[in-house]
N, C-alpha and C positions, 0 to 999 in steps of 0.2 A: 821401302824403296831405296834402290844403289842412289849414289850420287849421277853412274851414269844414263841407270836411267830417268833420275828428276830431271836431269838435262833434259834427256832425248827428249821428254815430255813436253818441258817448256819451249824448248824448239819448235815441235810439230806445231803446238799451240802459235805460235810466233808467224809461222809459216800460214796456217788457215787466217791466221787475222788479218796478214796483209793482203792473201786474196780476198777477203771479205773486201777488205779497204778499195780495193782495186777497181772493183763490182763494182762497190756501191759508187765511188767519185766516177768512174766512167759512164754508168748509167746516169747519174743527175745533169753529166756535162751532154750526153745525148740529146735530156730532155729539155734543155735551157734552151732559150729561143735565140734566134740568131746562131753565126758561127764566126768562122775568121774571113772566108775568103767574103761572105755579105758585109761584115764591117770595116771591109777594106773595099768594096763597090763603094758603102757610102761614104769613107772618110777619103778616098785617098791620098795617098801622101802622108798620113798619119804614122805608117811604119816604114820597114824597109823594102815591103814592095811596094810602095807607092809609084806611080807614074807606069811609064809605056813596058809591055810584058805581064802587068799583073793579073792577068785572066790566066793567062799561060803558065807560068810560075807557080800560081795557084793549083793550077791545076795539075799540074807536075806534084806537087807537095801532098795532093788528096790522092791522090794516084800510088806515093809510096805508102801511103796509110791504108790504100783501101777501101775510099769511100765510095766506089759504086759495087762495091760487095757486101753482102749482111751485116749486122751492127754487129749480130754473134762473133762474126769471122771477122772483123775490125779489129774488136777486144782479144782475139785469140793472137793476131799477128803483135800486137802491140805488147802483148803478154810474153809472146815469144823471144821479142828482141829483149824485153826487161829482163828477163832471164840471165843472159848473158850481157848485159848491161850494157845496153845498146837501144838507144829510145830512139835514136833518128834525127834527122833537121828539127830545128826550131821552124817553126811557121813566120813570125815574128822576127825572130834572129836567121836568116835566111841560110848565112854562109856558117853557121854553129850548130855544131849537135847539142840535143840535150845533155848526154854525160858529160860533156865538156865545160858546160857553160854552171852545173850542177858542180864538180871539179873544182873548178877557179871560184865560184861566187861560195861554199859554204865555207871556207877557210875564213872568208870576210864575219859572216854570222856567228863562225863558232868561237873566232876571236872577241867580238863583241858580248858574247856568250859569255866566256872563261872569266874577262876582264870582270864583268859584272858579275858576278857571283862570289869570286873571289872580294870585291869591294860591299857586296852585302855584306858578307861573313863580317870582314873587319868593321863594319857598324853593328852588325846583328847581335855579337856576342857582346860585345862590352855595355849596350842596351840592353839585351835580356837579362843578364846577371846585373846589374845598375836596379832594373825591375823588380828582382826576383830577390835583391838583400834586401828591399825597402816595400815589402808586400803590405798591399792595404793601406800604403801611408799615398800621401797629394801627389807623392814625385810619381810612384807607382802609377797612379791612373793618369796623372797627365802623360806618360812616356808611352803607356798604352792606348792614348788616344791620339797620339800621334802614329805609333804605328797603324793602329785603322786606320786613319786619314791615310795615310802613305801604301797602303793595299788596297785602297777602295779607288785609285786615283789609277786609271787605265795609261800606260805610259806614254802613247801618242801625247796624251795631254798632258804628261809632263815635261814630253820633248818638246810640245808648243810654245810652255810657261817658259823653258829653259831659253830657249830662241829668242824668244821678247827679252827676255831680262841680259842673259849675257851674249847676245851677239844686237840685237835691235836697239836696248837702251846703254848696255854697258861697254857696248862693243871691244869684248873682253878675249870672242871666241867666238871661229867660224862657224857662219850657219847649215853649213852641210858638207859635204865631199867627200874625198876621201885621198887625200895628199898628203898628210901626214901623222905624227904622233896626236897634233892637239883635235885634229878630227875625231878622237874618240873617247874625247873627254864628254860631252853632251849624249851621242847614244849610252854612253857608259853610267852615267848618271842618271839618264830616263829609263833605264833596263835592273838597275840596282834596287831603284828605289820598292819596285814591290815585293822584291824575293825578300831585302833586309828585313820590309814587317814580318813575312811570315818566318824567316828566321828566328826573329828577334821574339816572339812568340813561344817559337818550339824552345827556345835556350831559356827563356822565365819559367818555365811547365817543368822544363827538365831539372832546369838547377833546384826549384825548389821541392823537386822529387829527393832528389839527392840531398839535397838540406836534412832532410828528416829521415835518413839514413841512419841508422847504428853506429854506424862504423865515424862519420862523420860527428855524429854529436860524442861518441867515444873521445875523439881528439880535442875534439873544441874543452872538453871537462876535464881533460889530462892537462892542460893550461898554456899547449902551442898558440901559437901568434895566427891570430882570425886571420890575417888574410895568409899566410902561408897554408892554412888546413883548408881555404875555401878553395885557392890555385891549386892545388897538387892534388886534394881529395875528389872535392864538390864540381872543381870547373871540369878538370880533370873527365868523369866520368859524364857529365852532363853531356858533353859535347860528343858524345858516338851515336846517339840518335841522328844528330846533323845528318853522318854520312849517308843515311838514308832518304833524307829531306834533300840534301844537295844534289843528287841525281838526278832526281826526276826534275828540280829546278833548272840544271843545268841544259838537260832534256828541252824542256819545255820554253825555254831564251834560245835555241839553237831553234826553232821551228816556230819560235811566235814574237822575230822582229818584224814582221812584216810592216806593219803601220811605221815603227820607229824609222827604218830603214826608206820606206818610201820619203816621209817626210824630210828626212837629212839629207835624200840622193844617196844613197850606200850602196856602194854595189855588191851587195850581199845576197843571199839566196830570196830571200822576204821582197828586195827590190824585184827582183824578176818574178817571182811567183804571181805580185800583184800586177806588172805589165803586165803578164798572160793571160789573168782575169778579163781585165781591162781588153783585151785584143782577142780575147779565146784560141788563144797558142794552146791548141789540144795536146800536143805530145811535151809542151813543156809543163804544162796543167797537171796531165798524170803524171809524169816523173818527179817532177819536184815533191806531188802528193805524197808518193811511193815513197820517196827516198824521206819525208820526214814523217811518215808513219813510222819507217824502219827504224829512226835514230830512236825515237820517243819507246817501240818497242823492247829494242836492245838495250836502252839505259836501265826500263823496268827488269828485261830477265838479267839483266847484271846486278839489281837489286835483289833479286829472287833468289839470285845463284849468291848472293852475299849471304846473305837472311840462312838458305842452305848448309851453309859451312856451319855457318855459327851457330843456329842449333837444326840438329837432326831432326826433330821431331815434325816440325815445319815439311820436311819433304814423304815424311811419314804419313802425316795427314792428306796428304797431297798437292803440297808445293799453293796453298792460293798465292796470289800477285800483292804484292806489297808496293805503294807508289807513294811511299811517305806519311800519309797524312793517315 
């Protein structure tokens, strides 16, 4: 198979999954009880139509979605507008459209995103190789039990621990907002800490893949200086698995701040995905869905289409999905 058409393949592929995704989050929000404009009978005043007009408004806002027309023909208009990327008012955000409010808020997440991944890495590797020269000895198992504890620890509740300690007891650093540089120092650290385990993981497997290399012990017995043949050889070559671990990492911190970002107040896409939960902002619910099924997809086939280049054979057999792990 050409490269153009492994593409074309992974496309189409790309394309049915997110109808799939589409389906299926519009059919589950169908069948969930309750909706927006009943939890705005009982709350109101809870969002932005709260008080006089909110029957009307309401029903204005069902009205451009369609709701006294089939569920079928709901999904098909809403389909229609995603298309050309155009989701409609927020229910919730009254005077906001979804593309817009999707626009301004993922810039917030993918920054928090970048920042943290980037600050794994700079723990990941000098732990994993620290790991990986001292295998089997006490430093080795104790630095891998700190990475488990550091993967198994869901970031909410590292963003909680962090809050108590440096903004409640040590009142060190803001407990939420988003006003300036040191606001992102706490998401940035509660978002690090899981990828760096599993970093730090993949770079002890690697390196000591590489350790027992030919080519590598070749050098070490020619009588170069250990750590110059482990930096330039062993680290050197270790480190290109990463690029395929960090993608889908990077992926998966753009579409899964949601707890961090509520907790901090972030106004980030994870903030509003969960107000919409919270309120059943239907069209901000499927778009936000949409739009991080697609990042999470695209990061894969840019992994796929990497994998591709580098060896042929992979698109020969028929291109499977490679998502790091």
């Amino acid at each position: 198979m050409g490269l153009a058409g492994y593409i074309g393949k992974r496309a189409v592929r790309l394309v049915l999954s997110l109808i799939a995704v589409s389906i299926l989050t519009f059919t589950l929000l169908q069948l969930a009880p309750g909706n927006f404009a009943d939890l705005q009978r009982v709350n109101s005043g809870a969002t932005n139509f709260g008080g006089v007009g909110t029957e009307s408004m309401v029903g204005e806002l069902e009205t451009r979605y369609g709701a006294d027309v089939p569920v079928w023909k709901q999904y098909l208009i809403f389909m229609k507008g995603a298309v050309v990327w155009d989701f409609g008012p927020s229910y919730k955000y009254a005077s906001r459209n979804v593309q817009d409010i999707i626009s301004e808020a993922f810039p917030v997440s993918a920054t928090l995103a970048v920042l943290a991944v980037l600050l794994a890495l700079l723990i990941a590797v000098p732990v994993g190789v620290f790991a990986a020269l001292r295998q089997n000895s006490k430093s080795d198992h104790t630095t891998m039990f700190v990475v488990t504890l550091g993967h198994a620890l869901p970031s909410y509740l590292t963003a909680a621990f962090m809050i108590l300690l440096f903004s409640a007891t040590l009142k060190l650093l803001p407990s939420g907002g988003w006003n300036g540089p040191e606001d992102m120092i706490l998401p940035v650290l509660a978002l690090s800490l899981g990828p760096a385990a599993v970093l730090a993981r993949y770079v002890r497997s690697s390196m000591l893949e590489t350790l027992r290399e030919e080519y590598v012990t070749a050098a070490l017995a020619k009588g170069g200086p250990r750590r110059t043949v482990i930096i330039r050889h062993a680290l050197r070559n270790s480190l290109i698995p990463l690029v395929t671990v960090a993608g889908p990492l990077l992926a998966a911190l753009m579409t899964g701040t949601v707890f961090v970002e509520a907790l901090l107040r972030i106004p980030g896409l994870g903030l509003y995905f969960a107000n919409a939960a919270a309120s059943r902002d239907m069209p901000l619910l499927m778009g936000t869905a949409l739009f991080f099924a697609l990042i999470l997809m695209v990061t894969n086939l840019v992994v796929d289409l990497i994998y591709g280049l580098l060896d042929p054979r992979i698109r020969t057999v028929g291109g499977g999905s490679h998502d790091g792990h």
